[in-house]
C-alpha positions in Angstrom: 0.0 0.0 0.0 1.1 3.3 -0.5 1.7 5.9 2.0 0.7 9.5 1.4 3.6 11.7 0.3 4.3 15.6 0.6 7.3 17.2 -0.5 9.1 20.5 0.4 11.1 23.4 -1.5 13.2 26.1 -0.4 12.6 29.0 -2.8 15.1 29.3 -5.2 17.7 32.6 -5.1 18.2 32.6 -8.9 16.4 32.6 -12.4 18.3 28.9 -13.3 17.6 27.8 -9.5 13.8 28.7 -10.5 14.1 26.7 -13.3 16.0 23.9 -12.4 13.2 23.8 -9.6 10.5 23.8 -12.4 12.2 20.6 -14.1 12.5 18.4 -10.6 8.7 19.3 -9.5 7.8 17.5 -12.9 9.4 14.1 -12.0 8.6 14.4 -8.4 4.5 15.2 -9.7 4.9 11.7 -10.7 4.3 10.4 -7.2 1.2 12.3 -6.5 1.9 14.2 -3.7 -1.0 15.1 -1.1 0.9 18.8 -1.4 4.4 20.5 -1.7 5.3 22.7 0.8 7.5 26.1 0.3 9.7 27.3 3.3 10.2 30.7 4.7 13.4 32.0 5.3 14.7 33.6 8.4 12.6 36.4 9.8 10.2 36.4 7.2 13.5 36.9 4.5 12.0 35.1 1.3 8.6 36.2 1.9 8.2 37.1 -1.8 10.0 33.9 -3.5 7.7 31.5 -1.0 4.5 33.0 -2.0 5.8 33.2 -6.0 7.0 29.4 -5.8 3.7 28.4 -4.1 1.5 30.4 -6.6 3.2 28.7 -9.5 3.0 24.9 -8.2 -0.9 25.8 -7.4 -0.8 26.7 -11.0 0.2 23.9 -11.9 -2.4 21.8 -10.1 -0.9 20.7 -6.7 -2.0 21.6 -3.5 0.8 24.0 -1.9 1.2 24.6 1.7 3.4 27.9 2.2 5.5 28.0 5.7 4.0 31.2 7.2 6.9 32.2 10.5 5.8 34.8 12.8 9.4 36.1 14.3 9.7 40.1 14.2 5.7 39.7 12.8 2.6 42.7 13.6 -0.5 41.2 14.1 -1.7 43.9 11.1 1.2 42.1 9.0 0.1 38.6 9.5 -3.8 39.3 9.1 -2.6 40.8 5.6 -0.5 38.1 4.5 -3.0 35.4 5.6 -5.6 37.4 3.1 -3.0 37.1 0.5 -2.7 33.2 0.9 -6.0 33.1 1.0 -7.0 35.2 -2.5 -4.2 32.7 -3.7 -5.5 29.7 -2.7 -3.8 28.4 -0.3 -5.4 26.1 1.7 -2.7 24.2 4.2 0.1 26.3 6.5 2.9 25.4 8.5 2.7 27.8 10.9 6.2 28.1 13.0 7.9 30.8 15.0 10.5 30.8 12.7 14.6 31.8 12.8 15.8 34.9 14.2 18.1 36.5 11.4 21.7 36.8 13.2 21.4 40.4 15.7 18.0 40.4 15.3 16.2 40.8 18.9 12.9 38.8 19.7 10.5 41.8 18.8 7.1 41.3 16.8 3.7 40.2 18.8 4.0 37.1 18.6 6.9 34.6 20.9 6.0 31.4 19.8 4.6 29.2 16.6 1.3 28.3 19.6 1.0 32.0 19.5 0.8 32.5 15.6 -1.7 28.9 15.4 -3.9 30.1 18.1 -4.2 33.6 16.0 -4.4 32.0 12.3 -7.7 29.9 13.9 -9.3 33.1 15.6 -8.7 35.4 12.3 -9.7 32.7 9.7 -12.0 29.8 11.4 -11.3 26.7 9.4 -10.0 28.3 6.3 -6.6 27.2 6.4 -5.4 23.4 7.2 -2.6 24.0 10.3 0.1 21.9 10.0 3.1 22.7 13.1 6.6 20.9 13.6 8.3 18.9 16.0 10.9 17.3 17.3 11.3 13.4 18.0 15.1 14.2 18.9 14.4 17.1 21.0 14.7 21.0 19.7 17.9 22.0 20.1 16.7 25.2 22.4 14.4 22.9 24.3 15.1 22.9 28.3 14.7 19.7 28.6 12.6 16.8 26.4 9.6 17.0 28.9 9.4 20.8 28.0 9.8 20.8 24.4 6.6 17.9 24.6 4.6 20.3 26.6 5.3 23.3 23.7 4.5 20.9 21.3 1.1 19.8 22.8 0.2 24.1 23.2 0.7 24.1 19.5 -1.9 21.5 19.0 -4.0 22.6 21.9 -4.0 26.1 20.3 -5.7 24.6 17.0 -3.1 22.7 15.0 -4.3 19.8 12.3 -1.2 17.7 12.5 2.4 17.9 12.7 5.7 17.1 10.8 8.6 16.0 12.0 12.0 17.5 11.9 14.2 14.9 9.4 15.6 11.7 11.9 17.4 8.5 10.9 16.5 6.7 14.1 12.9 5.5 13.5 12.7 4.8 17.2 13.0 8.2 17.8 10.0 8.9 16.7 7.7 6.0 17.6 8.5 7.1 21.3 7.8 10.5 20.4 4.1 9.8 18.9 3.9 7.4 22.0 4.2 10.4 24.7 2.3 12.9 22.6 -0.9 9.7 22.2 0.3 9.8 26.1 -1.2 13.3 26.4 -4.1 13.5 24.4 -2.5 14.7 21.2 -3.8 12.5 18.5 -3.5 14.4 15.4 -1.2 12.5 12.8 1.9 13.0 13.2 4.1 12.8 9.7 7.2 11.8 9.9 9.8 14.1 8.0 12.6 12.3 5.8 15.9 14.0 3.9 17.1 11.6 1.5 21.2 11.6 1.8 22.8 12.5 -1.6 25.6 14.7 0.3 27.8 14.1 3.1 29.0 17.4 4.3 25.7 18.9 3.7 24.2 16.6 5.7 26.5 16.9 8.7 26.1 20.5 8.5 22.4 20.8 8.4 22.1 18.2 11.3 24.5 20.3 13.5 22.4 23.3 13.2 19.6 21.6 13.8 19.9 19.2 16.3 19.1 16.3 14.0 21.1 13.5 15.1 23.1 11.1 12.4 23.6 8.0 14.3 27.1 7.1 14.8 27.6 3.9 12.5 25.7 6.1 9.2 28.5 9.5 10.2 31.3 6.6 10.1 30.4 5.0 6.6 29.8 8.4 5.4 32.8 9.7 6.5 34.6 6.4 5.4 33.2 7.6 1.7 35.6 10.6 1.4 34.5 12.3 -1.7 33.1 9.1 -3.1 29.7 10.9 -4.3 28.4 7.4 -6.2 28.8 5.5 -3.3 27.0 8.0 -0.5 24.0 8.1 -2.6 23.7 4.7 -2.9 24.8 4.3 0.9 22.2 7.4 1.4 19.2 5.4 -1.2 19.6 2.2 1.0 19.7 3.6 4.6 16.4 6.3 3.7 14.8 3.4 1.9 15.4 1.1 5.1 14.3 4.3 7.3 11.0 4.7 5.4 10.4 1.0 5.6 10.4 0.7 9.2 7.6 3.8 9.4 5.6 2.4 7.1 5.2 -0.5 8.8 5.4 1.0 12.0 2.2 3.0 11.0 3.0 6.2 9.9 0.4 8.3 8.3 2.8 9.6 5.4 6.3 10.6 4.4 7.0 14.6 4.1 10.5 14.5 2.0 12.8 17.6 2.3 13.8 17.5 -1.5 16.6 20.2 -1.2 15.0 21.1 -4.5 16.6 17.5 -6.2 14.3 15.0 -7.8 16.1 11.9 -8.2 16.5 10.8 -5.2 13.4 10.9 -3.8 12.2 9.2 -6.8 14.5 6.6 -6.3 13.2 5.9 -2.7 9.7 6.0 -3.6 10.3 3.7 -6.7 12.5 1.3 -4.7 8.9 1.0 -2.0 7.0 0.1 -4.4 5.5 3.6 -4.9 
């Protein structure tokens, strides 16, 4: 059977980045996703490109989910950008506080993504499906793992439609995570969120900054590849493959890939389960 995919974009910087984009939402249409996502980048900074990439994949017939972050935000700005997703068509946000550009204070009216949920359900009803993130691993600014649960179940409390997952290669992770949040009475899906591994160094980097943890033996083979690109992505296409396995069965309610904007290897995954 297959599982419900999603997929998500960063907006590209450049006119061939645009287009290169354009030519890997093609292949990855192929797998019918339930919607493509756009993100936002810190403190609001790619506003424009996330709202002109999710115009143009609505316009081409998928359901787009823009990442809306509320850091530095007005409640006058996000009440007018909400009407602008809406006139678009947007139906589905991922609502999220958001990075702080660097030397930018806290500022705005709004301190956390609970805040900006509980404000896109009191302005707009049920216009707009909510989705929120979290963390099987733990945020890396979380107190403790018992406090980032508790700001994860505000989110939901505050009116969220289900979650996605920060990327994880330990599939235990985040069994014990839905676990706890069943534990407290938080039963919307949670989707678990997947990077396929075409890069090494990319991959060490990101998960650094983001508290993603690479289990020990995947960094060693990895790092055992040197600069052997053919062999991490085929390293990379059997652990992921193995990874999205073990959800499935597990019972996940979907896969949301971070494409880095590449088709081929999420196309590869999906191919390889069959869907």
């Amino acid at each position: 059977m297959n599982l419900p995919i999603s997929l998500e974009f960063f907006p590209p910087k450049t006119p061939e980045g645009a287009a290169k984009l354009r030519i890997a939402r093609q292949s990855l249409y192929e797998l019918k996703p339930e919607f493509c996502s756009v993100t936002y980048g810190a403190g609001g900074s790619t506003q424009e490109g996330t709202f002109g990439t999710v115009s143009e994949i609505l316009a081409e017939g998928v359901d787009a989910a823009a990442h809306f972050s509320c850091v530095g935000a007005t409640h006058d700005k996000v009440r007018q950008e909400l009407a602008q997703l809406k006139a678009m068509g947007v139906k589905r946000l991922v609502a999220l506080r958001g990075d702080l550009p660097s030397g930018y204070g806290m500022g705005g009216e709004f301190h956390y993504a609970s805040d900006l949920v509980a404000f896109i359900r009191a302005e707009t009803g049920n216009d707009f499906r909510i989705e929120v993130a979290c963390y099987p691993e733990i945020h890396p600014q979380a107190r403790s793992a018992e406090a980032d649960l508790q700001a994860y179940a505000i989110k939901v409390r505050a009116g969220a439609d289900s979650a996605i997952t920060q990327y994880f290669y330990n599939a235990d992770a985040y069994f014990r995570f839905v676990e706890e949040a069943d534990r407290l009475g938080l039963h919307v899906p949670v989707v678990p969120g997947v990077m396929p591994i075409t890069n090494s160094s990319q991959l060490m980097r990101f998960s650094d900054a983001c508290g993603a943890e690479i289990p020990r033996w995947i960094r060693l083979r990895l790092q055992g590849f040197g600069d052997d690109s053919a062999s991490i992505k085929s390293f990379g296409l059997d652990v992921v493959t193995a990874l999205c396995e073990q959800l499935q069965a597990g019972g996940a309610p979907g896969i949301h890939f971070y494409t880095m904007n590449q088709a081929a290897a999420t196309v590869e995954i999906c191919k390889r389960l069959g869907w």
